[in-house]
VEXDREN-2710 file (C-alpha; in Angstrom, 1 decimal):
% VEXDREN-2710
k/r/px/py/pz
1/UNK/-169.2/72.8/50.2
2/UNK/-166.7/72.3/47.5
3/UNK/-163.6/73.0/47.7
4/UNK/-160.5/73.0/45.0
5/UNK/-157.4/72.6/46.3
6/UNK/-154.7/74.0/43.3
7/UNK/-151.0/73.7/43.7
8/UNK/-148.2/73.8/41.8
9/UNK/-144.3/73.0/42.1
10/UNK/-142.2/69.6/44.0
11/UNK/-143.9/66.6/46.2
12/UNK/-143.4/69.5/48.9
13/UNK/-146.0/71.6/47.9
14/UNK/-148.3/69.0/47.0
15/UNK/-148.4/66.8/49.9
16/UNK/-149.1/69.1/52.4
17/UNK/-152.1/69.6/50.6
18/UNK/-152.9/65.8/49.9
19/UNK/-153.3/66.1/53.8
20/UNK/-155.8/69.2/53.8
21/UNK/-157.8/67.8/51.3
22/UNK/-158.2/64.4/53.8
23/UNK/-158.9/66.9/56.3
24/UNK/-161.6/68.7/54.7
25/UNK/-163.1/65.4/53.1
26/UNK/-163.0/64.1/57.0
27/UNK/-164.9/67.4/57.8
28/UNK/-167.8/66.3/55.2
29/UNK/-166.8/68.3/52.2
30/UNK/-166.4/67.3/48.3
31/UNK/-162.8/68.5/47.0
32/UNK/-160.8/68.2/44.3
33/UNK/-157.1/68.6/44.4
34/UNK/-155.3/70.5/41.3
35/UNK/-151.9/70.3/40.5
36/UNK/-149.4/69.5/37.7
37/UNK/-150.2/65.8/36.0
38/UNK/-147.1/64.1/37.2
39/UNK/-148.8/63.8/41.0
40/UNK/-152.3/62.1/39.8
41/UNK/-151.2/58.7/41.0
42/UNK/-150.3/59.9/44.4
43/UNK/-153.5/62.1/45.3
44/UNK/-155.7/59.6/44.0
45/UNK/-153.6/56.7/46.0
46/UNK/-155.5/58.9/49.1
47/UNK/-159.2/58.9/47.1
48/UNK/-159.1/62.2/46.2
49/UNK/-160.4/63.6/42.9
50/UNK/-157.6/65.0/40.4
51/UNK/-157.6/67.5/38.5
52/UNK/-154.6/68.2/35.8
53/UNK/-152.8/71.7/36.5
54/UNK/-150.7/71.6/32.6
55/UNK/-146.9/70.4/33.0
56/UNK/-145.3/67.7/34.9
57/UNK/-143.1/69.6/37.9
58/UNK/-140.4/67.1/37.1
59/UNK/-139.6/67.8/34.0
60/UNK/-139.7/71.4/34.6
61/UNK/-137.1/70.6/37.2
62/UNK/-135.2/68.9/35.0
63/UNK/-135.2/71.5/32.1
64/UNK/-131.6/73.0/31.7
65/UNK/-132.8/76.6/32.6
66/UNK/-134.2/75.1/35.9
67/UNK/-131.0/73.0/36.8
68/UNK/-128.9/76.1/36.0
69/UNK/-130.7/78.7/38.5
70/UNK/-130.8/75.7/41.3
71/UNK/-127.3/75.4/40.9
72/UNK/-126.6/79.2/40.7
73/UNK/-128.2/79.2/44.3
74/UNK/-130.0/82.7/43.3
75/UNK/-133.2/83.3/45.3
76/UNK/-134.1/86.0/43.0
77/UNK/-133.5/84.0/39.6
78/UNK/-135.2/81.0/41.1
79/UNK/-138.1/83.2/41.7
80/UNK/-138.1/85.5/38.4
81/UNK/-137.8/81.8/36.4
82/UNK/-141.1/80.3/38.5
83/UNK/-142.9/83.9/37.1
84/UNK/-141.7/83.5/33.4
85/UNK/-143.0/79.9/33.6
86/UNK/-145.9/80.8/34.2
87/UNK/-145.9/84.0/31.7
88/UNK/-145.1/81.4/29.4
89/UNK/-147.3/78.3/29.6
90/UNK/-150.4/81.3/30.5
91/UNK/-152.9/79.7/27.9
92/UNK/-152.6/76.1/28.6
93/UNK/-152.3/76.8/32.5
94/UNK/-155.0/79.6/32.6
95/UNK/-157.5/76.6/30.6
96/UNK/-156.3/74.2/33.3
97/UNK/-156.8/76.3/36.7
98/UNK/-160.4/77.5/34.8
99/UNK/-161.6/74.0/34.3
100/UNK/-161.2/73.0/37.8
101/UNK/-162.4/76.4/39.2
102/UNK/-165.5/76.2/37.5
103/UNK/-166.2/73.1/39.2
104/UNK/-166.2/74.2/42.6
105/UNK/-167.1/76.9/45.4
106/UNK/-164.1/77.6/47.2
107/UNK/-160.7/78.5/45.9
108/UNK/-157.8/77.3/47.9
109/UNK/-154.2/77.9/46.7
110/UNK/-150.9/77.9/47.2
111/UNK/-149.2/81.6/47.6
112/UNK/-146.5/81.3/44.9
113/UNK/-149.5/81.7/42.2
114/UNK/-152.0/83.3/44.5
115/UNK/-152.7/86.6/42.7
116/UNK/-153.2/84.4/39.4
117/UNK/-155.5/81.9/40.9
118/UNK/-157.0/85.0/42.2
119/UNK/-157.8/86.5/38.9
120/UNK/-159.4/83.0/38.3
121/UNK/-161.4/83.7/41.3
122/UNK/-162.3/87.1/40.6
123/UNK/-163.4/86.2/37.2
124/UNK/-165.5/83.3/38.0
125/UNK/-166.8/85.1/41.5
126/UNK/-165.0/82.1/44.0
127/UNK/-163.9/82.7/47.2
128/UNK/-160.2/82.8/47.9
129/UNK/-157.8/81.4/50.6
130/UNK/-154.3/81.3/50.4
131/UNK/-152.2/78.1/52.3
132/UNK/-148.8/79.7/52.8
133/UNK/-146.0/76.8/52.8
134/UNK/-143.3/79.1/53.4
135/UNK/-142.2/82.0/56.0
136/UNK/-144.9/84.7/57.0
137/UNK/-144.9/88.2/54.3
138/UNK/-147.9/89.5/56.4
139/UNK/-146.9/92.7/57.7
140/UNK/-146.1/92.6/61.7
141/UNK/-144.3/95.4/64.0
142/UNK/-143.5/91.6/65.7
143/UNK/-140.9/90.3/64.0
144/UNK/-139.1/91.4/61.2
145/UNK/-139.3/89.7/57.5
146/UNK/-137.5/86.4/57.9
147/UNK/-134.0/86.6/55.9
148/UNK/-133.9/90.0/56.5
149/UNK/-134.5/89.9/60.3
150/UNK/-131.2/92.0/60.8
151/UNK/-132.3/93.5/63.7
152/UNK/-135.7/93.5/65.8
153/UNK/-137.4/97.1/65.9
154/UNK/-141.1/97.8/65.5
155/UNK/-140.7/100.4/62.7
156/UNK/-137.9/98.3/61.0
157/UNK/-139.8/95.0/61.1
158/UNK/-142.8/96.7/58.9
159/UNK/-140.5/97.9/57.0
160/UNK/-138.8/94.8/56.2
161/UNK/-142.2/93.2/54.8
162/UNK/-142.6/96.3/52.3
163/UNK/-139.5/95.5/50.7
164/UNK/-140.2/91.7/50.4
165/UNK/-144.0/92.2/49.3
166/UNK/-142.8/95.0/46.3
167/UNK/-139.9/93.0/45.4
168/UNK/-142.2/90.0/45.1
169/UNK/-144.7/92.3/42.9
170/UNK/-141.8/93.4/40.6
171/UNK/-141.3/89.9/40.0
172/UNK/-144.5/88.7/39.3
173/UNK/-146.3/91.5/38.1
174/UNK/-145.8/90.4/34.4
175/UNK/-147.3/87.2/34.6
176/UNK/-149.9/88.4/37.0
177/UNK/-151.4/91.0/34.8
178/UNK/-150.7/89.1/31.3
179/UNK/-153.7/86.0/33.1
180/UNK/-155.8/89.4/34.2
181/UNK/-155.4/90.2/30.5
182/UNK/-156.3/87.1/29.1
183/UNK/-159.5/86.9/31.7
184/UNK/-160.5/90.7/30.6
185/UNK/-159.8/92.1/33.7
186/UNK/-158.2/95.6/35.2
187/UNK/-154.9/95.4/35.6
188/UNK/-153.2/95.5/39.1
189/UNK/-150.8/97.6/40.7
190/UNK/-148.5/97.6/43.3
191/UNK/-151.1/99.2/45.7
192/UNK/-153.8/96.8/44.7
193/UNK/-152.0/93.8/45.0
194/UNK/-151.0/94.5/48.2
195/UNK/-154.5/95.3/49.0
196/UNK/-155.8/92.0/47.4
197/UNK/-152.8/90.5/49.9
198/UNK/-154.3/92.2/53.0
199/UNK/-157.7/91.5/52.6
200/UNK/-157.4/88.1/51.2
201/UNK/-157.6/85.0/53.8
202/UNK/-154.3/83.7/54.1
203/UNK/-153.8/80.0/56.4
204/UNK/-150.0/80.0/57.3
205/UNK/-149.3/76.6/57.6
206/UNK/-146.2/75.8/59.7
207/UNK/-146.2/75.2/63.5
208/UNK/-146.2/78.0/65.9
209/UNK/-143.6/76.5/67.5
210/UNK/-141.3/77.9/64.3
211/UNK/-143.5/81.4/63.9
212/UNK/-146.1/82.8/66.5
213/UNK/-148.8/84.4/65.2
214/UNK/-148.2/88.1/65.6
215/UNK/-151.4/90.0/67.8
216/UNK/-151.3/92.4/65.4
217/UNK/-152.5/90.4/62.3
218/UNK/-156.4/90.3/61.3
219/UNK/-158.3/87.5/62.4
220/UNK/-158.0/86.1/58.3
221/UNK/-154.2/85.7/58.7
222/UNK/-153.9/82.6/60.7
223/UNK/-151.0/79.9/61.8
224/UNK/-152.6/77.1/62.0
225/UNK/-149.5/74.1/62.7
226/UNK/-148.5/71.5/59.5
227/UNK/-150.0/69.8/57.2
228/UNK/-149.2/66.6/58.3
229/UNK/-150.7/63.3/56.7
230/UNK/-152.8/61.4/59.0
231/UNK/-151.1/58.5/61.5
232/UNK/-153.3/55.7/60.7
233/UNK/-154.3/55.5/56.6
234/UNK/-154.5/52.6/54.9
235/UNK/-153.1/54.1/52.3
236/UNK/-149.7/53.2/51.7
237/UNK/-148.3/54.7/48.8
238/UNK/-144.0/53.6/49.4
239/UNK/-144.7/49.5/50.4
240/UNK/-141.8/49.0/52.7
241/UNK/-139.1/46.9/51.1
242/UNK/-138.7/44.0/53.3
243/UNK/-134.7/44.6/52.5
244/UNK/-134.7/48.0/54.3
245/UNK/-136.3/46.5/57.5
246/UNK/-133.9/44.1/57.5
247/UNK/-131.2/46.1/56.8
248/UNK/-132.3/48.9/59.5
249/UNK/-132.5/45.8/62.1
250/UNK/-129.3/45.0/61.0
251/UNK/-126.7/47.7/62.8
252/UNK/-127.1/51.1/64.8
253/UNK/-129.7/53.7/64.1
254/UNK/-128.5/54.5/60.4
255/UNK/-128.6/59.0/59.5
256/UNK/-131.4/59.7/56.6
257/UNK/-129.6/61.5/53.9
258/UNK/-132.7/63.3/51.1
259/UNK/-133.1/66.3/49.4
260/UNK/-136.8/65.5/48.0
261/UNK/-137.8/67.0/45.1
262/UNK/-135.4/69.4/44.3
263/UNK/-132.3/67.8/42.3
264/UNK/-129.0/68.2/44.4
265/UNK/-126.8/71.0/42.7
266/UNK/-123.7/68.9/42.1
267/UNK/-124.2/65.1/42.4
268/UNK/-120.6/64.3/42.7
269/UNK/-119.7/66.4/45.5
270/UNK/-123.0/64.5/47.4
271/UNK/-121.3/61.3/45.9
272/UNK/-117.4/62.1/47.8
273/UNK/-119.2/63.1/51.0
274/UNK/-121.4/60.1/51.1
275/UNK/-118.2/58.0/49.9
276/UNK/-115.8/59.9/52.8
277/UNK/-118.7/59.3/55.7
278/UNK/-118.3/55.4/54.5
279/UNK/-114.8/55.4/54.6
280/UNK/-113.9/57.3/57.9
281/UNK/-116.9/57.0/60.3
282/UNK/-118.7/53.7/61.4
283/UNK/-121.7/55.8/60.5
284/UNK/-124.5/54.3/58.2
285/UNK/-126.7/56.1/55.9
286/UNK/-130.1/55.5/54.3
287/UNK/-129.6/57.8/50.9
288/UNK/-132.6/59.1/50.0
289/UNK/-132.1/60.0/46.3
290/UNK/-135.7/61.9/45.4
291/UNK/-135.6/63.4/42.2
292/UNK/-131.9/64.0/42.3
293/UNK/-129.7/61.6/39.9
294/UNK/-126.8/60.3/41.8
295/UNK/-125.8/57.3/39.9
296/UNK/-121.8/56.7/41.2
297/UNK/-122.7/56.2/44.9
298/UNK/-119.9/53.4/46.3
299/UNK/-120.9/49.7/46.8
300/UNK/-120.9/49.6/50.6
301/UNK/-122.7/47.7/53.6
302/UNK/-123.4/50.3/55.3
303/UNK/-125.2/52.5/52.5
304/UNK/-128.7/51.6/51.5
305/UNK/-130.1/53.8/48.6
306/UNK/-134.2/54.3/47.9
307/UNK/-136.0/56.1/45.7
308/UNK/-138.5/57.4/47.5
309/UNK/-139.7/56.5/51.4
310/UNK/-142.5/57.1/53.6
311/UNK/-140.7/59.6/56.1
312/UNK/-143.4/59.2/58.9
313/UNK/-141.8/55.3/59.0
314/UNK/-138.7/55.3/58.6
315/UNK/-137.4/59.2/60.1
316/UNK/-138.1/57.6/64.1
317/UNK/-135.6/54.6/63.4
318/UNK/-133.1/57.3/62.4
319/UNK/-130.4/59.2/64.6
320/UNK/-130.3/62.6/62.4
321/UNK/-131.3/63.7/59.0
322/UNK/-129.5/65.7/56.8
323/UNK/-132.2/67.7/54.4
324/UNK/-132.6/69.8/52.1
325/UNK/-135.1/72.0/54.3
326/UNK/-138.5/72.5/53.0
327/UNK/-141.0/72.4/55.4
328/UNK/-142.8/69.2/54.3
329/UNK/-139.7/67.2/55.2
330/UNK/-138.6/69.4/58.2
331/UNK/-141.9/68.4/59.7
332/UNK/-141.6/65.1/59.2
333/UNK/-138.3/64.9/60.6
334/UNK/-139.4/67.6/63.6
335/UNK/-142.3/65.4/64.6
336/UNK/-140.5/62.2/64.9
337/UNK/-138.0/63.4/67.0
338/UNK/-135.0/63.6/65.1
339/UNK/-132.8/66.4/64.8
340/UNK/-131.9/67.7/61.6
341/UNK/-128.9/68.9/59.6
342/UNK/-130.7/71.9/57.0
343/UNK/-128.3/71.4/53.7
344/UNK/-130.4/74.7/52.1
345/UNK/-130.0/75.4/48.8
346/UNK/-132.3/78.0/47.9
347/UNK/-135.5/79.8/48.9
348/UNK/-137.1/79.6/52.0
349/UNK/-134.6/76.8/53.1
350/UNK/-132.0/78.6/54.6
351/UNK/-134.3/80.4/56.5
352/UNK/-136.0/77.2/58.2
353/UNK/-132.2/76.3/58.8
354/UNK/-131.7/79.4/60.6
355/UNK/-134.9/79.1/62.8
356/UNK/-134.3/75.2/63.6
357/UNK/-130.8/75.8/64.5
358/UNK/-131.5/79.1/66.7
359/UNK/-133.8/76.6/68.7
360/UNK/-131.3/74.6/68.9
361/UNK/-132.9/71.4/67.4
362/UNK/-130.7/71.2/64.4
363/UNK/-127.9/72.8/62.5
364/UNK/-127.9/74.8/59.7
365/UNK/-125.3/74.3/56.5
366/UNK/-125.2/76.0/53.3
367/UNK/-125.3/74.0/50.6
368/UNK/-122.6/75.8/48.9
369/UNK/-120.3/75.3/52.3
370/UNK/-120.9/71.5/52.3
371/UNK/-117.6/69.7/52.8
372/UNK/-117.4/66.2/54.4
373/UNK/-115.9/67.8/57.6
374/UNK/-118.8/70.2/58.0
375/UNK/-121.3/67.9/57.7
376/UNK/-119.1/65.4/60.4
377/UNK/-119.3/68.4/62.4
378/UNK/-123.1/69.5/62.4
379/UNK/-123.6/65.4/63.0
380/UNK/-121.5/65.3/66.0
381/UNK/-123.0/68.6/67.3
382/UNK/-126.9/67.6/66.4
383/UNK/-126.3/64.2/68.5
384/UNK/-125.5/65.7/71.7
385/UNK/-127.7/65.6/74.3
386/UNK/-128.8/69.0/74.3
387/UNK/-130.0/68.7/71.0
388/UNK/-131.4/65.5/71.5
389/UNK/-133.5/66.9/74.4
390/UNK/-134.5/69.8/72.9
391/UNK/-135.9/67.8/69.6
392/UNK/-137.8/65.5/71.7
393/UNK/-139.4/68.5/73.5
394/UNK/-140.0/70.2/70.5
395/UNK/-141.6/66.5/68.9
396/UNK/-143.9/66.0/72.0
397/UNK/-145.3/69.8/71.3
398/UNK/-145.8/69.1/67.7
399/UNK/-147.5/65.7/67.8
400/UNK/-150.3/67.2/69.9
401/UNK/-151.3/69.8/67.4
402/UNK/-153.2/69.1/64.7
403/UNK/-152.5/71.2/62.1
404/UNK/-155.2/70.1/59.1
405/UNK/-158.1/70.7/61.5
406/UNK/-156.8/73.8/62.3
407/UNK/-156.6/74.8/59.1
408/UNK/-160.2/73.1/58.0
409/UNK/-161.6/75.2/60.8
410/UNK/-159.8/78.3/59.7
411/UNK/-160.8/77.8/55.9
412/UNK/-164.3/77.0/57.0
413/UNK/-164.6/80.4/59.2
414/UNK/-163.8/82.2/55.9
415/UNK/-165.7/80.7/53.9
416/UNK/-168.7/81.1/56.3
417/UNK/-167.1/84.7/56.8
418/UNK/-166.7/85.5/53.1
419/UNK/-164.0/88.3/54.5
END
């Protein structure tokens, strides 16, 4: 079978899929991974065929509209802006996803884009299955919609997914039905795209550990565990500096400080915490920058700044991790044992910082309540024993699932299935 893996936004929502792909190659399958042009070195580092979804992610992040809604902290204006993107860019995009589409047999997207690439599907008769990064929208009596779990009731908790499901509709319906347009088409409504939600196959891919898979879902909605990148590779696509081994070797256990791929919202407040934690604690830090600029960090010995870093090495010779919360990195940091300190800034963020720290294996803090005593606080608290125990626990758990052949399983059952 081929399969075409199409993605679009940070390293977060590409990786996770770098590590399906592997999965599903392992499995003795042909794929080809889609997404925007600025990730072709690092999917085909791994082997894996490209495919150019048009735009480079970075830049978009780096546009002043995108840097003013990340700093505004709005879910909702993050959201509409993703939509209007893609309203915008529709040709070029719609040629891009096509081009790959036509290649293979089996659609697999993200769920951001899902009823576009579905339209693709539709059009070009290719099964469809959705890999959900973020928090569960299938309908439950279980739990209610996380973010708006305000209080746990069976009638309530359906509820709760109505709302998110036709808000999420209002805000992409524009761009949604402008691709079924261009593709000729019927237009959907509310009522069909929820019914092209509910019937489609949709792989949720975060540990059960965070979520458990409600009874009541169909067999097609799964939880399947992370998408974590195999232990042994020999790929290696961050060379460790000899300089950070020697500096790690070089003092105590040093806290990971990295907000990925989504630029901090004000680099000089990260810059005066970073600068107080030198000054008053003996703590040290490994800065992270990511794609966030933060070019007046203080000269110091006990602050050593990279670019970029494979998390699976260096995250176990750290005591905590201060993140920014999406679940590639949480993950990461999850699995090798470390507690973490969820600096959210937008999106589903706050509400893995609200899961991790009702476990008890982390703390959650608002970006916009950072201050350097917080964060002294929520690192004192996340190195306690309790939490240390509780991580570990959590890690061992984690480590024995194996969440890409879950999901390759899963995927395959559709496919076979052709629900």
């Amino acid at each position: 079978m081929h399969y075409g893996l199409f993605t679009y936004g940070s390293r977060g929502d590409v990786q996770p899929y770098i590590a399906l792909a592997l999965g599903l190659m392992k499995a003795g399958h042909t794929v080809m991974l889609a997404a925007p042009q600025n990730f072709k070195g690092l999917v085909e580092g791994y082997g894996i065929s490209f495919h150019a979804l048009y735009g480079d992610a970075e830049e978009i992040i780096y546009s002043p509209e995108c840097l003013k809604v990340i700093r505004s902290g709005n879910d909702i204006a993050f959201i509409r802006y993703m939509f209007s993107l893609l309203y915008t860019n529709r040709e070029p995009l719609l040629q891009s996803m096509t081009a790959c589409a036509m290649q293979v047999d089996v659609m697999v997207v993200n769920n951001l884009g899902a009823a576009i690439y579905g339209a693709v599907a539709e059009k070009l008769n290719k099964t469809l299955v959705i890999v959900q990064l973020n928090p569960p929208t299938i309908h439950t009596a279980e739990f209610a919609a996380p973010g708006i779990d305000f209080i746990n009731a069976g009638w309530y908790n359906k509820i709760t997914y109505q709302v998110v499901n036709t808000l999420l509709w209002k805000l992409s319906k524009k761009a949604i039905n402008e691709y079924r347009r261009l593709l000729g088409l019927i237009l959907l409504t509310r009522v069909s795209y929820q019914q092209f939600i509910n019937r489609t196959p949709v792989i949720h891919a975060y540990s059960p550990q965070l979520f458990k898979q409600p009874a009541d879902w169909r067999a097609h909605h799964r939880v399947t565990g992370f998408l974590s990148m195999p232990r042994q590779t020999n790929v290696q696509p961050f060379n460790t500096n000899p300089a950070i081994t020697a500096w790690i070797n070089s003092g105590t256990k040093p806290v990971y400080i990295g907000f990925g791929s989504i630029p901090v919202p004000d680099e000089a407040r990260l810059e005066a915490i970073v600068t107080e934690l030198l000054a008053n604690t003996s703590c040290r830090i490994l800065l992270c920058t990511g794609w966030s600029k933060v070019p007046n960090l203080p000269k110091h010995s006990d602050l050593f700044v990279v670019n970029q870093i494979d998390h699976e090495w260096i995250l176990p010779q750290c005591t905590a991790a201060v993140i920014h919360g999406g679940i590639g990195t949480l993950a990461a940091v999850l699995r090798a044992g470390v507690p973490a300190v969820v600096v959210s800034i937008f999106v589903d963020q706050p509400i893995w910082g609200k899961v991790i720290q009702q476990q008890k294996v982390g703390v959650h803090l608002p970006w916009k309540r950072l201050t350097f005593s917080r964060l002294l606080k929520a690192l004192n608290m996340v190195n306690r024993d309790n939490y240390q125990s509780k991580v570990q626990k959590m890690s061992y758990t984690l480590n024995q699932e194996d969440g890409a052949r879950q999901a390759v399983e899963a995927i395959q059952h559709s496919t076979s299935n052709n629900i």
